[in-house]
C-alpha positions as CSV (number, residue, x, y, z in Angstrom):
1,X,28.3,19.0,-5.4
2,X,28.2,20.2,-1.6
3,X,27.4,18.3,1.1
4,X,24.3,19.5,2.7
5,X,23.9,18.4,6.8
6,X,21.0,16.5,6.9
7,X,20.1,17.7,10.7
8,X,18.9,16.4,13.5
9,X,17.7,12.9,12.7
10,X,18.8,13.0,9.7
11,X,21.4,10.1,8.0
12,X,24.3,9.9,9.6
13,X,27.0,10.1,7.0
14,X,29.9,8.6,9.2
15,X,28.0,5.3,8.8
16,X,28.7,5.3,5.1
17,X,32.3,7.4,5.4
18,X,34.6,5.5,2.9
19,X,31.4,3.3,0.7
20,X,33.1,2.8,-2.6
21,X,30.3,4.0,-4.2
22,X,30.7,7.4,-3.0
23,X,31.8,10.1,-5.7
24,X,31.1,13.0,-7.4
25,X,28.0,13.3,-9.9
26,X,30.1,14.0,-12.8
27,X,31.7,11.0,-14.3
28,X,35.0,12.9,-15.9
29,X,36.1,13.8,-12.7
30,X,38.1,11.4,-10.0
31,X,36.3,8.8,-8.3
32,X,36.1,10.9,-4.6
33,X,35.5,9.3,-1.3
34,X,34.1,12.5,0.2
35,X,30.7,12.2,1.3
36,X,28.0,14.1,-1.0
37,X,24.7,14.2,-1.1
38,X,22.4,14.2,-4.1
39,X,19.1,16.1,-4.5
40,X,16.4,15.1,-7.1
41,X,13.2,15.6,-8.2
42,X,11.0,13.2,-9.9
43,X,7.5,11.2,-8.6
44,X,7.2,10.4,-4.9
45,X,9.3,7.8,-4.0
46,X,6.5,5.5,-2.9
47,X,4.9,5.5,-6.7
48,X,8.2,4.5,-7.9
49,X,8.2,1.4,-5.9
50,X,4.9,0.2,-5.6
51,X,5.5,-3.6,-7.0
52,X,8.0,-3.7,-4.3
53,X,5.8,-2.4,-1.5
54,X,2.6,-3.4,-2.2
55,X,3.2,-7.3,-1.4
56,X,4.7,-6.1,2.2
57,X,1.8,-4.1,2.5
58,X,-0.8,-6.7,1.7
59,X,1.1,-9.8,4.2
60,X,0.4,-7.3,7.3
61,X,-1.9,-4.9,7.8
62,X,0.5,-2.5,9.8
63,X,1.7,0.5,8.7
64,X,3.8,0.8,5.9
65,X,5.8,4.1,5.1
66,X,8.5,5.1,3.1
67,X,10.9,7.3,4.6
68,X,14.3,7.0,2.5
69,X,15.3,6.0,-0.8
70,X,18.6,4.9,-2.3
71,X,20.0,4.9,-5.3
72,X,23.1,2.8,-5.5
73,X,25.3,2.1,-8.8
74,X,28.2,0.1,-8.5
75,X,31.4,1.8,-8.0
76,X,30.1,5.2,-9.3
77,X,27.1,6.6,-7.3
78,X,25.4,7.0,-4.6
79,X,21.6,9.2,-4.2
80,X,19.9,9.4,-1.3
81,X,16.4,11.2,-1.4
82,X,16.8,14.1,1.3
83,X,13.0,12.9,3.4
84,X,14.3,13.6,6.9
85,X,13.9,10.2,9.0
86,X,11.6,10.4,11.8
87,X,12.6,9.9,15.4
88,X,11.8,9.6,18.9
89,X,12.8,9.7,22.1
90,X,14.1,6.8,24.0
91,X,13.9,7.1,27.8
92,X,16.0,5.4,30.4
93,X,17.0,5.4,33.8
94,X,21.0,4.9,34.5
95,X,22.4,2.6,36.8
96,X,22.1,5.8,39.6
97,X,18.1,5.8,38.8
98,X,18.6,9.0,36.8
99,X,16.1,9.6,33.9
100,X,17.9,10.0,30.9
101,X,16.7,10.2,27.2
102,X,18.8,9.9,23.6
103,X,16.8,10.5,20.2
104,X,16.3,7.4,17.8
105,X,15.5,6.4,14.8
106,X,11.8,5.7,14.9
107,X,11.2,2.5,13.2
108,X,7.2,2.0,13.3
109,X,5.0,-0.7,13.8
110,X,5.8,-2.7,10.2
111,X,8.8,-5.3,12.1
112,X,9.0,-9.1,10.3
113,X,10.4,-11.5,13.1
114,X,13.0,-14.0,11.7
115,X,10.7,-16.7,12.1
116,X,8.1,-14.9,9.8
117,X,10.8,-14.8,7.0
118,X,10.0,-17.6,5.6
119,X,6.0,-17.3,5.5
120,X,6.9,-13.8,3.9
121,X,9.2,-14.6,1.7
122,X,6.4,-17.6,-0.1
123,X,4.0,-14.9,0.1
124,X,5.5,-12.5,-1.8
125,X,6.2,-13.9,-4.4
126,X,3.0,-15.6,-5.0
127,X,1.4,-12.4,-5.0
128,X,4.4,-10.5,-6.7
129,X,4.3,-13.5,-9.4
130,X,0.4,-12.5,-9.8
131,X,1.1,-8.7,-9.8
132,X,3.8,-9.3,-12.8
133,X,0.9,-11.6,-14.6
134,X,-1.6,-8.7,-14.9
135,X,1.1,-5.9,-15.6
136,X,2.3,-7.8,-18.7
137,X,-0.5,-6.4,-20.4
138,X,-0.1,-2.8,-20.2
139,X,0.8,-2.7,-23.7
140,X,-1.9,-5.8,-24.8
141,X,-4.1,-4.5,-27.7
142,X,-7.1,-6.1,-25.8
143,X,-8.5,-3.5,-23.9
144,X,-9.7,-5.9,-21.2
145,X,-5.7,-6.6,-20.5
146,X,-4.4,-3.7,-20.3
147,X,-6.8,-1.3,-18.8
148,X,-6.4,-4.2,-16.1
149,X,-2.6,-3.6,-15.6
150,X,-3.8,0.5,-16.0
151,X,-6.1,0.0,-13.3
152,X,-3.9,-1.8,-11.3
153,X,-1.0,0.7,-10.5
154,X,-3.7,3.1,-10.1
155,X,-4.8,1.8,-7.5
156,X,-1.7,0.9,-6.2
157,X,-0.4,4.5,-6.2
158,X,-3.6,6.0,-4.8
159,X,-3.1,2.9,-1.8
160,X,0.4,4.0,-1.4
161,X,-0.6,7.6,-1.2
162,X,-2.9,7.4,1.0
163,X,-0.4,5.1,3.6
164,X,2.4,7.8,3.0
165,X,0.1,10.1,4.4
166,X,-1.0,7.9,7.6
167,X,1.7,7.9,10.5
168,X,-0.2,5.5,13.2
169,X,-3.7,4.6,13.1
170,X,-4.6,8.0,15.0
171,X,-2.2,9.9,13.6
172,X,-3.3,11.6,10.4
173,X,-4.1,15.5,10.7
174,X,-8.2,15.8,10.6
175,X,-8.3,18.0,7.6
176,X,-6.7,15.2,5.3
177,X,-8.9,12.5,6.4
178,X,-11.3,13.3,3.4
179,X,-8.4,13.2,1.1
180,X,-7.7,9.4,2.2
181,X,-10.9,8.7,2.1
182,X,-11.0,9.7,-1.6
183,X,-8.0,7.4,-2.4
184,X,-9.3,4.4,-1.0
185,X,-12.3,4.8,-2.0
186,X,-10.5,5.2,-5.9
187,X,-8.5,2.4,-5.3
188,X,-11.8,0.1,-4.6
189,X,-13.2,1.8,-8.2
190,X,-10.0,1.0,-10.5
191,X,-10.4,-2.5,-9.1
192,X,-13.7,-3.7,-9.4
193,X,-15.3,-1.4,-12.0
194,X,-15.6,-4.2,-15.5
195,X,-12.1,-3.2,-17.3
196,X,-15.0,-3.4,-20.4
197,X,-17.7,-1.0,-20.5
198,X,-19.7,-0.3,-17.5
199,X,-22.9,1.4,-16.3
200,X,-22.0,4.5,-14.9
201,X,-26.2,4.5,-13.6
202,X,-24.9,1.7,-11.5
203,X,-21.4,1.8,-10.5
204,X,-21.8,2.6,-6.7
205,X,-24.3,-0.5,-6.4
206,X,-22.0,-2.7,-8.2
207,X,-19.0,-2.0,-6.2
208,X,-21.0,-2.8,-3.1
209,X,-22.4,-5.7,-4.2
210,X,-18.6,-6.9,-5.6
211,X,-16.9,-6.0,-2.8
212,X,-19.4,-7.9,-0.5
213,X,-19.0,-11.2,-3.0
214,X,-15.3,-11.2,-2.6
215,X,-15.8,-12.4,1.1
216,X,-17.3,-16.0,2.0
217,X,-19.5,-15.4,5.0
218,X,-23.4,-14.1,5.3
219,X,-21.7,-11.5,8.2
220,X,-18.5,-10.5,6.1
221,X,-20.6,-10.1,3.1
222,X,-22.9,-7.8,5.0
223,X,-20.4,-6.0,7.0
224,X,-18.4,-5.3,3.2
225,X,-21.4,-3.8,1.6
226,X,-22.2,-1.6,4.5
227,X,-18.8,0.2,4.6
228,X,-18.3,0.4,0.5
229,X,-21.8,2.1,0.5
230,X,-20.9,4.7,3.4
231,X,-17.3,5.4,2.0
232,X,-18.7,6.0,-1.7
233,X,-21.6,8.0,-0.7
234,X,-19.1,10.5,1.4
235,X,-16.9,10.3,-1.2
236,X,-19.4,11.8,-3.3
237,X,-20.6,14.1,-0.9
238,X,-17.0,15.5,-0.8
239,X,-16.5,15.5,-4.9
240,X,-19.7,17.5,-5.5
241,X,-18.8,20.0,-3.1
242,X,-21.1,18.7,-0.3
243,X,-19.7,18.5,3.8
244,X,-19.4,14.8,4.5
245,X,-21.2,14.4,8.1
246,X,-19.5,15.4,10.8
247,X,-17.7,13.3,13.4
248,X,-15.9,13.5,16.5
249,X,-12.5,13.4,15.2
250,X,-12.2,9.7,16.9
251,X,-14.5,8.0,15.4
252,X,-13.9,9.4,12.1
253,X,-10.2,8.1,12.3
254,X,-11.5,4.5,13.2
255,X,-13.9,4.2,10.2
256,X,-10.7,5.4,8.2
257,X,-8.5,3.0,9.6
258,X,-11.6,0.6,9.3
259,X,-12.0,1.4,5.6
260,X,-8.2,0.5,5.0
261,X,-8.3,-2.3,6.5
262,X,-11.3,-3.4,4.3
263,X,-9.6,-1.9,1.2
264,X,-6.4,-4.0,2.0
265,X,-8.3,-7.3,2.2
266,X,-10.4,-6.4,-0.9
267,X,-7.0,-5.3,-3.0
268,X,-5.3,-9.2,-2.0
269,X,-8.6,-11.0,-3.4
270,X,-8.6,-8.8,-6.1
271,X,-5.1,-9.7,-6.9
272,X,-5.8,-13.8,-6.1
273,X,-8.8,-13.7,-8.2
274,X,-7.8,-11.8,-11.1
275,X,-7.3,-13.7,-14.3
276,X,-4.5,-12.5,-17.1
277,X,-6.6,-13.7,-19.7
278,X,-9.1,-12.2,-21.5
279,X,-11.9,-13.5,-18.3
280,X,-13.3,-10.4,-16.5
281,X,-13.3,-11.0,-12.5
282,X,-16.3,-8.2,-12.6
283,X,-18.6,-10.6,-14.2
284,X,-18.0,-13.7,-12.2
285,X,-18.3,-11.4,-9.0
286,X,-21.7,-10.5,-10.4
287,X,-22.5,-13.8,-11.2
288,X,-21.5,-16.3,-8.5
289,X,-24.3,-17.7,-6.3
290,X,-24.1,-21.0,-4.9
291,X,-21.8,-23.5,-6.4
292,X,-21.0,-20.9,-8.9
293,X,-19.4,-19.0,-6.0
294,X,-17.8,-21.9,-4.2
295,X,-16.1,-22.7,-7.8
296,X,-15.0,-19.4,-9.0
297,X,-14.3,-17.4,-5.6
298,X,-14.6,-19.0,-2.7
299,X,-12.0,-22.6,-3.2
300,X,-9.4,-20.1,-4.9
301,X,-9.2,-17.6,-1.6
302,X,-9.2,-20.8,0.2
303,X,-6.5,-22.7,-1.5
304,X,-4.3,-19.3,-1.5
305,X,-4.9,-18.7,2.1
306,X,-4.1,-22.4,3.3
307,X,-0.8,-22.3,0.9
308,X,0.8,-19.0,1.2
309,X,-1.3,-17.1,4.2
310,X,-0.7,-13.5,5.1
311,X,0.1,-12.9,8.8
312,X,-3.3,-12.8,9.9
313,X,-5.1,-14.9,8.6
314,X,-9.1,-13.5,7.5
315,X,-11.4,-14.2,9.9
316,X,-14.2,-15.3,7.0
317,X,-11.4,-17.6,6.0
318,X,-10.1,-19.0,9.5
């Protein structure tokens, strides 16, 4: 197979000249060290990996993207999925005050400090541990269990779909901001629409009104149900053909980014909340008032966020 010159920012195969996993795809052939690269099609790379990503993305609330995936098996192979890496400019003066500037690999805002390692590490795999608990019952004959683990990668994907498409906090192109909108305002749906029957007369008023419950403050509560009940009733502006209200293109991006934020916080309680048994979380959202609430919602986020914290911790929760 040729090799194709990735370009300018592209990966720079003298980093990997001589891996002895380099060869040639067919497997008859010699074992080569010459460098190739390896085209393929199949779902985007960020679907594929969502049980991977979606603990990273729910520890910090900073951008998350995928840019490159590998494909490594020992001794034989090597794949690299041809998404050119982004880059920027660095800018410098030299030692005679002249301004000079070299193009590098732009690496985002998502960085984990070594001394976070450790908080990240007992993070993930709490909520990777909880992730595998509900996914076990994809193929469960109950349908409570596995239109759970259904509805859980399916609002994982549309999440990850969604962050793929979002470069900074300002930097997604105005005409696909209704598009993001409609994939978190899915993701919210798969997760706290009843996994058993449900009343589709009711559905927006019950996501508000579970959204609001998974939060343990009179203001937080508030706050929830104001933004699920704006995001849903644009999103069904947009799916009906309507034109959602329009915004200065600043504001608009904020009460995306807003909405994401919520949607991130509402997808980890989800996830700390969420039984594997045959329980539905739906029904003790709708019914936990008072001590009720304190038993079943509120002591659980609070025992999860004093053990294994994310790296902000909530304010409701603080």
């Amino acid at each position: 197979m040729p090799v194709h010159d990735p370009g300018p920012g592209g990966l720079d195969f003298g980093l990997i000249a001589g891996a002895p996993f380099l060869h040639v795809s067919e497997p008859d052939r010699t074992v080569t060290r010459h460098l190739t690269w390896f085209d393929f099609t199949g779902p985007r790379a960020e679907a594929q990996h969502w049980q991977a990503l979606l603990p990273l993305m729910l520890w910090d609330a900073e951008l998350l993207r995928v840019d490159s995936v590998f494909t490594v098996q020992r001794g034989r192979r090597f794949d690299l999925r041809p998404t050119a890496v982004p880059t920027t400019l660095h800018i410098y003066q030299d030692h005679q005050g002249r301004q000079n500037e070299d193009e590098v690999r732009e690496t985002g805002t998502f960085h984990v400090p070594p001394a976070s390692l450790e908080a990240l590490t007992a993070f993930c795999t709490e909520i990777s541990a909880k992730i595998d608990a509900v996914m076990a019952g994809v193929t469960h004959k109950r349908n409570i269990i596995n239109r759970r683990a259904r509805r859980l990668e399916r609002a994982a994907r549309h999440l990850l779909a969604a962050y793929q498409r979002t470069y900074h906090d300002n930097g997604i192109w105005p005409v696909e901001t209704d598009e993001l909108l409609l994939d978190y305002v899915i993701t919210l749906e798969a997760l706290l629409i009843s996994p058993v029957d449900e009343d589709h007369e009711n559905i927006g008023k019950n996501i508000r009104s579970r959204a609001a419950a998974l939060f343990l403050t009179p203001a937080e509560q508030k706050r929830t149900e104001a933004l699920v009940k704006q995001a849903y009733k644009d999103r069904s502006t947009y799916v009906h053909g309507g034109v959602i209200k329009a915004q200065p293109d600043e504001k608009k991006l904020e009460a995306l980014r807003t909405l994401r934020l919520l949607t991130l916080q509402i997808f980890l309680r989800w996830l700390i909340l969420t039984p594997s048994d045959t329980k539905d979380l739906t029904t003790l959202l709708d019914a936990a008032e008072g001590p009720d609430h304190t038993r079943a919602i509120e002591q659980p986020l609070r025992d999860f966020f004093t053990a294994t914290p994310p790296r902000v911790r909530p304010a409701d929760i603080a």
